[in-house]
Residue frames relative to the residue before (quaternion, step in Angstrom):
aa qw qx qy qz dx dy dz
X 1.0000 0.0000 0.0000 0.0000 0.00 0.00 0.00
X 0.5744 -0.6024 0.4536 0.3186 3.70 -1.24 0.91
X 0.2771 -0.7387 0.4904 0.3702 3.25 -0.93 0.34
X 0.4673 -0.6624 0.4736 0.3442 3.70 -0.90 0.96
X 0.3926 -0.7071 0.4000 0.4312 3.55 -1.18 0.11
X 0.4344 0.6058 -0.4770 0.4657 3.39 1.42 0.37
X 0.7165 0.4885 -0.2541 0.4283 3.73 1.09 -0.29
X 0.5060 0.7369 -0.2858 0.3455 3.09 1.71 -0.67
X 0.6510 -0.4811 0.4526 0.3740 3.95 -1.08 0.31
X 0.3813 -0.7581 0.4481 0.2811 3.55 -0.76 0.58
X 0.2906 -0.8257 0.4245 0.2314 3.77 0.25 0.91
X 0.5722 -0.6576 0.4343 0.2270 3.48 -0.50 1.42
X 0.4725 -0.7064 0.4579 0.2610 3.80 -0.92 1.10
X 0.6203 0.5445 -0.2433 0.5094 3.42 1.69 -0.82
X 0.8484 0.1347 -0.3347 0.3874 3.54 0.89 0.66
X 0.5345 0.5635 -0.5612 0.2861 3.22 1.34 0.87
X 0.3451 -0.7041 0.6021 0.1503 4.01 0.73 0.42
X 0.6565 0.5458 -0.4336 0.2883 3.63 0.43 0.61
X 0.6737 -0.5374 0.3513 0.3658 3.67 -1.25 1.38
X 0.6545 -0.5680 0.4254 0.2610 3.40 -1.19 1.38
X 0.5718 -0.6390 0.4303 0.2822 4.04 -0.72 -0.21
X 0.0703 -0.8537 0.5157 0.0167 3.29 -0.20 1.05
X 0.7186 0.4737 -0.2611 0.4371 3.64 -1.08 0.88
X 0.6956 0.4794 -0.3258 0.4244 3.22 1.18 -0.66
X 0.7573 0.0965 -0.1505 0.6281 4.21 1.76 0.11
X 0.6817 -0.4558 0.3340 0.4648 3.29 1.22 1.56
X 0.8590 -0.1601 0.2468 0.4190 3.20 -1.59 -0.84
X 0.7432 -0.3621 0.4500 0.3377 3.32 -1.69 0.65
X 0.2365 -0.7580 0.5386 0.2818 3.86 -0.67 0.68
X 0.4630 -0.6723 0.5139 0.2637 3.32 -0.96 1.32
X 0.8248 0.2869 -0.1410 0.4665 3.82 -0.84 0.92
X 0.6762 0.3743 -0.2841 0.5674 3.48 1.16 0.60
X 0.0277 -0.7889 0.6136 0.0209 3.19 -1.55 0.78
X 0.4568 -0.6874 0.3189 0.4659 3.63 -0.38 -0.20
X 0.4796 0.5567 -0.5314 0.4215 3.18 1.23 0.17
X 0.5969 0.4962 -0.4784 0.4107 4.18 0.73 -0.54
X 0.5831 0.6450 -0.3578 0.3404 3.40 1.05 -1.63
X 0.7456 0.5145 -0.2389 0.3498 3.61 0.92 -1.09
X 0.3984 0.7094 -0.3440 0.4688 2.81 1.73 -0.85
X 0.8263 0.4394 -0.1623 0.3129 2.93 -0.41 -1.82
X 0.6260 0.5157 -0.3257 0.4859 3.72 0.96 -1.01
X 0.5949 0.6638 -0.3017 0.3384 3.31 0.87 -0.52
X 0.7685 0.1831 -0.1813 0.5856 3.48 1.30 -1.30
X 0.2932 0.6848 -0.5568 0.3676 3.47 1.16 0.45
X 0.7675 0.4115 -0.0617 0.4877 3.23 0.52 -2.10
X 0.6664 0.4218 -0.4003 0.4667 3.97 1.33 0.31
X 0.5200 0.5537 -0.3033 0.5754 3.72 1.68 -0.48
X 0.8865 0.0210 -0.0303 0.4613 3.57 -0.09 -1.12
X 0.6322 -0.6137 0.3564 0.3109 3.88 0.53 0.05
X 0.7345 -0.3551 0.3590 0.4533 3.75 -1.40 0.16
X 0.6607 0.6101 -0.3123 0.3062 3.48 0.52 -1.58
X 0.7898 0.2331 -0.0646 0.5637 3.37 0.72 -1.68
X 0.4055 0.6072 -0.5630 0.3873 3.67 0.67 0.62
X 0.0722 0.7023 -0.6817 0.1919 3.77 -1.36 1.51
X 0.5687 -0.5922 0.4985 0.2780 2.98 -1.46 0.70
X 0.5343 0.5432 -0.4262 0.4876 3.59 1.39 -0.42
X 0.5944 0.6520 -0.2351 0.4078 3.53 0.66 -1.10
X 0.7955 0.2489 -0.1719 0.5251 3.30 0.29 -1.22
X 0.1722 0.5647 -0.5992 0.5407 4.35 1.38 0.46
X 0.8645 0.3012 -0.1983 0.3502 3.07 -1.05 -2.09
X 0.6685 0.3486 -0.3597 0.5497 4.25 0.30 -0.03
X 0.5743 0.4024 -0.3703 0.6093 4.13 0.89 -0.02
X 0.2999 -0.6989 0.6324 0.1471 4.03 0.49 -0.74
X 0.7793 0.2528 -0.2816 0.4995 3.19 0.82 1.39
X 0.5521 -0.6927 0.2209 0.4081 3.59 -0.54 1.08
X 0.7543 -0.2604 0.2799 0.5337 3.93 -1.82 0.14
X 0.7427 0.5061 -0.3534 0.2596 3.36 0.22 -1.56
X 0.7894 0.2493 -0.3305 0.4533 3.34 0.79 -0.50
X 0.3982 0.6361 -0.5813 0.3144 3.13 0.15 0.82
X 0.7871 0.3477 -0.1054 0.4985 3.07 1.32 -1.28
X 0.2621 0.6298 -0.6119 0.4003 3.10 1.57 1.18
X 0.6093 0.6491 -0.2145 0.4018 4.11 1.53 -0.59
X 0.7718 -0.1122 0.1571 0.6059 3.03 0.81 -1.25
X 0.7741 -0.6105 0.1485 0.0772 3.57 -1.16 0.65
X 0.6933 0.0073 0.1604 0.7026 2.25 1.46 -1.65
X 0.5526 -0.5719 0.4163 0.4408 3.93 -1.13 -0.05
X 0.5006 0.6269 -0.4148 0.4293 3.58 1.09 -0.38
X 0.6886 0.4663 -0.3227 0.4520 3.51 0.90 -1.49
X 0.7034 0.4454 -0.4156 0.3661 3.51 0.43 -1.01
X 0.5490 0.5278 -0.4703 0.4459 4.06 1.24 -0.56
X 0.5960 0.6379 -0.3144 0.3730 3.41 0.78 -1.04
X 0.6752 0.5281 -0.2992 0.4191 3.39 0.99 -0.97
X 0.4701 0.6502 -0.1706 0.5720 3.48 1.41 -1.87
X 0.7008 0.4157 -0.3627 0.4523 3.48 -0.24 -0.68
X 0.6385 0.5151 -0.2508 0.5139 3.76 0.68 -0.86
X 0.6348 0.5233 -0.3350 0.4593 2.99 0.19 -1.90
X 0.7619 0.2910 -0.4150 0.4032 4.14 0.00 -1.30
X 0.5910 0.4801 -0.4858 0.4292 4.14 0.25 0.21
X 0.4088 0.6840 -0.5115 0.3215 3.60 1.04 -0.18
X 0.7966 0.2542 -0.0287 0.5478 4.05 -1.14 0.18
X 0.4927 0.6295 -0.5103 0.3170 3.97 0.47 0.62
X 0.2511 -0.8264 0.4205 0.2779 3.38 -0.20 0.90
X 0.2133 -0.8991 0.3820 -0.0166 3.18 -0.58 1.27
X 0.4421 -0.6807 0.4132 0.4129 4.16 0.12 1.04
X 0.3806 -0.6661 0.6389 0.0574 3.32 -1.11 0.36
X 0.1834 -0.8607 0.4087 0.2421 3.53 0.05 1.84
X 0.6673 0.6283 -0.3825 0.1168 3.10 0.66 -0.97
X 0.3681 0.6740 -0.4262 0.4781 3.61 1.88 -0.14
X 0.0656 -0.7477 0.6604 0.0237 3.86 -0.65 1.27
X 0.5145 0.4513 -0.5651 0.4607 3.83 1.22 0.52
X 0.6882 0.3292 -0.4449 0.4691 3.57 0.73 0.59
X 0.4784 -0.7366 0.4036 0.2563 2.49 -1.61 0.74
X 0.5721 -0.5764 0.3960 0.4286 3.48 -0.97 0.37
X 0.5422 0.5012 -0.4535 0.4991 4.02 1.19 -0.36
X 0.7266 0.4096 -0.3434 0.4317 3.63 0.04 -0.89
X 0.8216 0.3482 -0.3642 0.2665 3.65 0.92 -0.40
X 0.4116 0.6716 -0.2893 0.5439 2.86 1.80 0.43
X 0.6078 0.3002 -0.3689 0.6359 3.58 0.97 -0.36
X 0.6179 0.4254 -0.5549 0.3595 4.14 0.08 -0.09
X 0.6945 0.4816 -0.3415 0.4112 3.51 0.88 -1.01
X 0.5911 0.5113 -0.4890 0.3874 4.05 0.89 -0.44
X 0.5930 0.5923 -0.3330 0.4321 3.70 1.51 -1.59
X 0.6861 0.4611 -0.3914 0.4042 4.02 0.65 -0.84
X 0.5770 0.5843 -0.2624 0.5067 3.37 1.10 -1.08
X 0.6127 0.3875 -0.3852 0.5711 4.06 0.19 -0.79
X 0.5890 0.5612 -0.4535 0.3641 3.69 0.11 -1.77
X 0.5873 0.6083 -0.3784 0.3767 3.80 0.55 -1.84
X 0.8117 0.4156 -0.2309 0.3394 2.87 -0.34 -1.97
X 0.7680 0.5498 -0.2638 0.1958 3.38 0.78 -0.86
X 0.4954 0.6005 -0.2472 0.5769 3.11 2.06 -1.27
X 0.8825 0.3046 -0.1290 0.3342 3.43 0.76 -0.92
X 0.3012 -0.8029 0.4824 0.1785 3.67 0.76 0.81
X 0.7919 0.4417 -0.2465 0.3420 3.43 0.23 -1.25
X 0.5546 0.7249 -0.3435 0.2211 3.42 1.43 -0.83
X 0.7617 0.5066 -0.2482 0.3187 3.26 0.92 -1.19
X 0.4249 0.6583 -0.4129 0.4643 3.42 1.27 -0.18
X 0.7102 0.5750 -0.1669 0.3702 3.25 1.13 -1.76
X 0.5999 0.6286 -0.2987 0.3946 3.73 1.32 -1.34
X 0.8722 0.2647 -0.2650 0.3146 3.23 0.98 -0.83
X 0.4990 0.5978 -0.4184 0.4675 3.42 1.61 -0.13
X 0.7604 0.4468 -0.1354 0.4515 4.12 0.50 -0.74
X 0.7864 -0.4467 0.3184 0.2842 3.81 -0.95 1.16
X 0.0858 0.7818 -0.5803 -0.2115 3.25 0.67 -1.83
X 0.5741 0.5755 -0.5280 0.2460 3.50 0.34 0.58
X 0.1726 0.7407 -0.5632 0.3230 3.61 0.65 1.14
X 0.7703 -0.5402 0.2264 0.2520 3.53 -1.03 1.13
X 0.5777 0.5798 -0.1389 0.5576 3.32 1.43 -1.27
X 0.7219 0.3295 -0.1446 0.5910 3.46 0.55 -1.09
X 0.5636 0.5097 -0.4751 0.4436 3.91 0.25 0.13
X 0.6135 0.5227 -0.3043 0.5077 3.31 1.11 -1.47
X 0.8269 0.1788 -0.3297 0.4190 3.50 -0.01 -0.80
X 0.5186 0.5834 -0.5084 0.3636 3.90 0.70 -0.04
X 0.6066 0.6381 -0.2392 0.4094 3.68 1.59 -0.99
X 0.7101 0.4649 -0.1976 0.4905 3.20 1.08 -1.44
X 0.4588 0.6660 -0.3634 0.4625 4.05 1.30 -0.82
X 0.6337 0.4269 -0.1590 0.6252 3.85 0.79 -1.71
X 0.7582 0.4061 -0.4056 0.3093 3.80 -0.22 -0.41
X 0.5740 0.7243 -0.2013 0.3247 2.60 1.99 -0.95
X 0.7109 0.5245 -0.0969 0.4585 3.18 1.52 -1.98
X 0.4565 0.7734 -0.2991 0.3225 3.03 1.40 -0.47
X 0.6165 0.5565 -0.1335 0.5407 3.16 1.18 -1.70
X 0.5428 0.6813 -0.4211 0.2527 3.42 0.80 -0.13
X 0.2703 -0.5974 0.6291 0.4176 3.52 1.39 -1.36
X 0.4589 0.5992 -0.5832 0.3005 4.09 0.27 -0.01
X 0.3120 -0.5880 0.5998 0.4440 4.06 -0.85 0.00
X 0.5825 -0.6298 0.4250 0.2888 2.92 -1.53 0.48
X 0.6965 0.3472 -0.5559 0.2922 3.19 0.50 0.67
X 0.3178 0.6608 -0.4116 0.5412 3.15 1.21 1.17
X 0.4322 0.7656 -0.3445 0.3291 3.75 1.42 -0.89
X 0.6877 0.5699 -0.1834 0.4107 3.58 0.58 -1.41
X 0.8923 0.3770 -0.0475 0.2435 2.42 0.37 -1.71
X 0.4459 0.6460 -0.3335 0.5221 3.24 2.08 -0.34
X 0.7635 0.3729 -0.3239 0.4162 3.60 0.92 -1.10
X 0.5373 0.4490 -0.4996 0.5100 3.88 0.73 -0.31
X 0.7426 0.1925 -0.5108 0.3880 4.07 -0.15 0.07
X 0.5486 0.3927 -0.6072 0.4198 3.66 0.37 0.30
X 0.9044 0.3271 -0.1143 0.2490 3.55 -0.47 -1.15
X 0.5885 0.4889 -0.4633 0.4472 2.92 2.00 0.07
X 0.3697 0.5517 -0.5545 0.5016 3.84 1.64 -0.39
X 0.6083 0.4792 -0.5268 0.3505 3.87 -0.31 -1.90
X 0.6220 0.6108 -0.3351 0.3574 3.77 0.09 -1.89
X 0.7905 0.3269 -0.1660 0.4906 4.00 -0.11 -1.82
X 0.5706 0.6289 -0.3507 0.3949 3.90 1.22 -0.88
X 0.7042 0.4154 -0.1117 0.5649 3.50 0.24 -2.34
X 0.7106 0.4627 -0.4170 0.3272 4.07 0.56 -0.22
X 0.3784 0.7120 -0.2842 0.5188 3.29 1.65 -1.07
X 0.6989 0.5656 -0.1782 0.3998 3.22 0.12 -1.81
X 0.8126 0.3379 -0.1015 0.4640 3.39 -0.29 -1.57
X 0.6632 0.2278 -0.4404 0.5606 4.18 0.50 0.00
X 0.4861 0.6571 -0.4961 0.2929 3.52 0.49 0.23
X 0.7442 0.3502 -0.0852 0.5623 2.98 1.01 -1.26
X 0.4585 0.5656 -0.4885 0.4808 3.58 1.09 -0.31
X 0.5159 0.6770 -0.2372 0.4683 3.46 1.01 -1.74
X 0.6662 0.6069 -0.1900 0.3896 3.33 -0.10 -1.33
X 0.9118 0.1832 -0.0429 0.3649 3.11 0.01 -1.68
X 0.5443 0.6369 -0.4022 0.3692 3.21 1.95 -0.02
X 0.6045 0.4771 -0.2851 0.5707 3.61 1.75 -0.56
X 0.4322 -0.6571 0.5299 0.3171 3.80 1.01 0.70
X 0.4913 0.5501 -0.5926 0.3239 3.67 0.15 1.61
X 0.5581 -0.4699 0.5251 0.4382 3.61 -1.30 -0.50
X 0.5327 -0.5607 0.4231 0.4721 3.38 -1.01 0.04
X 0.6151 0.5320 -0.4416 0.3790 3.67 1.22 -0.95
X 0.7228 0.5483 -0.2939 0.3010 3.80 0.92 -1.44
X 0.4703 0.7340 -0.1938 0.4501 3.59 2.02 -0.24
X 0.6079 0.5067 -0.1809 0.5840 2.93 1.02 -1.58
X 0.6615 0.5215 -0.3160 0.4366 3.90 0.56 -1.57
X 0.6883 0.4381 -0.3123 0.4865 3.70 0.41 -1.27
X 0.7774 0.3538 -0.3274 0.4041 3.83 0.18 -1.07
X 0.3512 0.6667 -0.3733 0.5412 3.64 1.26 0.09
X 0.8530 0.3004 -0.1693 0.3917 3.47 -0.25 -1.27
X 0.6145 0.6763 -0.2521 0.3183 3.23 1.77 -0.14
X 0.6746 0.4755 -0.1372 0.5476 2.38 1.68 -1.31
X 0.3796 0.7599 -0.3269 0.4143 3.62 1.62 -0.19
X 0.5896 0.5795 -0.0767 0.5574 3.25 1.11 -1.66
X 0.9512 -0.1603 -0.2254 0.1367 3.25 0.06 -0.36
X 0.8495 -0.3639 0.1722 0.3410 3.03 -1.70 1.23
X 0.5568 0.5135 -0.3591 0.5453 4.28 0.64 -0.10
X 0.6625 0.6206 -0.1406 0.3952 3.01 0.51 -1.53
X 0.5933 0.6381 -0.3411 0.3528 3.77 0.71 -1.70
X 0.7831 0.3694 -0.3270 0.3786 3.40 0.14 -0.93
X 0.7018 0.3655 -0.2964 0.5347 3.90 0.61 -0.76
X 0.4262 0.5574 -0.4785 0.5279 3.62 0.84 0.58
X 0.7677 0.3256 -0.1988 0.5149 3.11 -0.07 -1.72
X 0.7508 0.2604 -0.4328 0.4256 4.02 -0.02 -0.37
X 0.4303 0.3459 -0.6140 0.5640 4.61 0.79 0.25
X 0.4566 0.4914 -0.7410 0.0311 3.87 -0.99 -0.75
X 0.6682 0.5291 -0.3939 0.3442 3.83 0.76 -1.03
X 0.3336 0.7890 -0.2939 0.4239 3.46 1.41 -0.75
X 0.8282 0.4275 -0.0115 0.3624 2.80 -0.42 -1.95
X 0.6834 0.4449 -0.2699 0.5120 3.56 1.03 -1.31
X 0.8324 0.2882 -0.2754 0.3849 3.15 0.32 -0.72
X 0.3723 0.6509 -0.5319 0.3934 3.89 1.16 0.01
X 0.4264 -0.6816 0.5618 0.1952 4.28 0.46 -0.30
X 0.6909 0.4431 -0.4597 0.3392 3.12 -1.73 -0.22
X 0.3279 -0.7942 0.4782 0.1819 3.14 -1.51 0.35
X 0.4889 0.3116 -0.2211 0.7842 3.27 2.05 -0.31
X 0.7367 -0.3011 0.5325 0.2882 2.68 -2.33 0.17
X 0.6900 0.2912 -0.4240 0.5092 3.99 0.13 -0.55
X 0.6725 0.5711 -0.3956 0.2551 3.45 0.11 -0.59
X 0.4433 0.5897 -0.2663 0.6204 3.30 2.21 -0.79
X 0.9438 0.1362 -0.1790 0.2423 2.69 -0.05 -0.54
X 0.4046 0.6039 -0.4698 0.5010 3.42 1.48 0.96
X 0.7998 0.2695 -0.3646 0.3934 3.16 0.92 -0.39
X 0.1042 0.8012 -0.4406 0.3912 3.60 1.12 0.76
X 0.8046 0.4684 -0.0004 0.3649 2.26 0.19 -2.58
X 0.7302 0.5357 -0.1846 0.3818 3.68 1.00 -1.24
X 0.6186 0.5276 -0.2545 0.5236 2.73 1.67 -1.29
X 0.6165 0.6931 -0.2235 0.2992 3.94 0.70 -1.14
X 0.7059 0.5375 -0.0596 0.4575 3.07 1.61 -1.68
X 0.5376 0.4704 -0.4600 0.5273 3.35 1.50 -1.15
X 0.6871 0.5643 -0.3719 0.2667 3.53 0.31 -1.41
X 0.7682 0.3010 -0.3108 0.4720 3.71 0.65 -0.44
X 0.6772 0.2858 -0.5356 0.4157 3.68 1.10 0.76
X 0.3121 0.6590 -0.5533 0.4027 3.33 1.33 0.22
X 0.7059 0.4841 -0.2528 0.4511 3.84 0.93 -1.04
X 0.5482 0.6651 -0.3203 0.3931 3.22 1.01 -0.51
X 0.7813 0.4792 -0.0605 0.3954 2.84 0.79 -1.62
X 0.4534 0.4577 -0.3726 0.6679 3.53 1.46 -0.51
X 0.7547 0.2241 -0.5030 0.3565 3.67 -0.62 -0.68
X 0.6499 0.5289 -0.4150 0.3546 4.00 0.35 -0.34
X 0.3852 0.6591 -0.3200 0.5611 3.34 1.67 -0.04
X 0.7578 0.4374 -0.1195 0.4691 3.23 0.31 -1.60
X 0.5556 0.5746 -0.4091 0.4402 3.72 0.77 -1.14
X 0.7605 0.5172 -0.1422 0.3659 3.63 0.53 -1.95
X 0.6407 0.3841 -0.2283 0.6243 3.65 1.59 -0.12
X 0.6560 0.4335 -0.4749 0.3951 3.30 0.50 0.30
X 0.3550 -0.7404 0.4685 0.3259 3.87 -0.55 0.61
């Protein structure tokens, strides 16, 4: 069977190099660029989410109609496509070639920038997996991750696979995270008074009773007194554990003839 073009792969904006559309909102809009356009999608998609995000929408916050928007960019995918980037823009990023650092500490800055992402940005992770990622912003930090793992001493055919258990945990962690609190604040709570309310639900009910009553030790001993504090040390605790793992298999590599 043909493929339809409604079935077809979405073709990444970063490799079709091709002149914006002309005619479809008259003249060039005076006072726009696509660097604002991105802008703007950006805190659209941080104020009100993916769901309610439209090209009609983001007109009426630009002060000017659909059509010229898409005097910029083509399609709504392209303009997510862009957004996506745009939120990796300004991450501070270690710098491998420094060998007075360690490769552990730069590996925990790059999971903390990554989580931070996911977190500021709710909508992203939907986005990470549906889109290329090979915008500029995201190369840099996909480049600097590998330079990173490198330093490890793993072989490379170990390379991969080190970075999908950091950054896929960072990825399933910082996503968790961020609709929580999106969550949270859409029901006009805190993140702690959230956490308290969905507790006592799950407290309530009878199903539930037994995997309650055998975590309580869990729970007590997990710390913190808010929710972030849980869940920094999670996070801290989670991260040592997967370079703690690292570090044994590069052990292991160096003993194996």
């Amino acid at each position: 069977m043909a493929e339809t073009a409604k079935d077809a792969p979405h073709r990444s904006v970063w490799l079709e190099g091709k002149a914006r559309r002309r005619g479809r909102g008259g003249g060039q809009p005076s006072g726009l660029d696509r660097t604002r356009i991105t802008q703007v999608t950006v805190r659209l998609l941080d104020a009100e989410g993916l769901a309610k995000f439209s090209m009609r929408r983001l007109a009426a916050e630009l002060n000017v109609t659909a059509m010229s928007v898409y005097w910029y960019v083509d399609t709504k995918d392209d303009l997510l496509e862009l957004a996506l980037d745009a939120a990796f823009e300004g991450l501070e990023l270690p710098d491998p070639a420094r060998h007075d650092e360690d490769w552990r500490d730069q590996l925990r800055a790059l999971a903390r920038a990554y989580r931070g992402l996911l977190v500021r940005h709710p909508w992203l992770s939907p986005l990470a997996g549906t889109f290329l990622n090979i915008g500029p912003n995201n190369l840099a930090f996909s480049r600097t991750v590998q330079q990173v793992i490198r330093r490890t001493g793993l072989p490379t055919h170990g390379l991969a696979a080190a970075i999908s258990s950091v950054f896929q945990f960072v990825y399933g962690f910082g996503t968790i995270e961020g609709h929580f609190i999106a969550r949270s604040t859409a029901v006009g709570l805190t993140p702690d008074e959230y956490f308290r309310e969905s507790l006592a639900t799950v407290t309530e009910a009878p199903q539930a009773a037994d995997v309650i009553r055998e975590s309580e030790d869990i729970m007590a001993a997990r710390g913190g007194d808010t929710v972030e504090e849980m869940w920094e040390r999670d996070f801290a605790y989670a991260l040592d554990l997967l370079i703690a793992g690292i570090e044994a298999m590069t052990q292991r590599s160096r003993q194996t003839p």
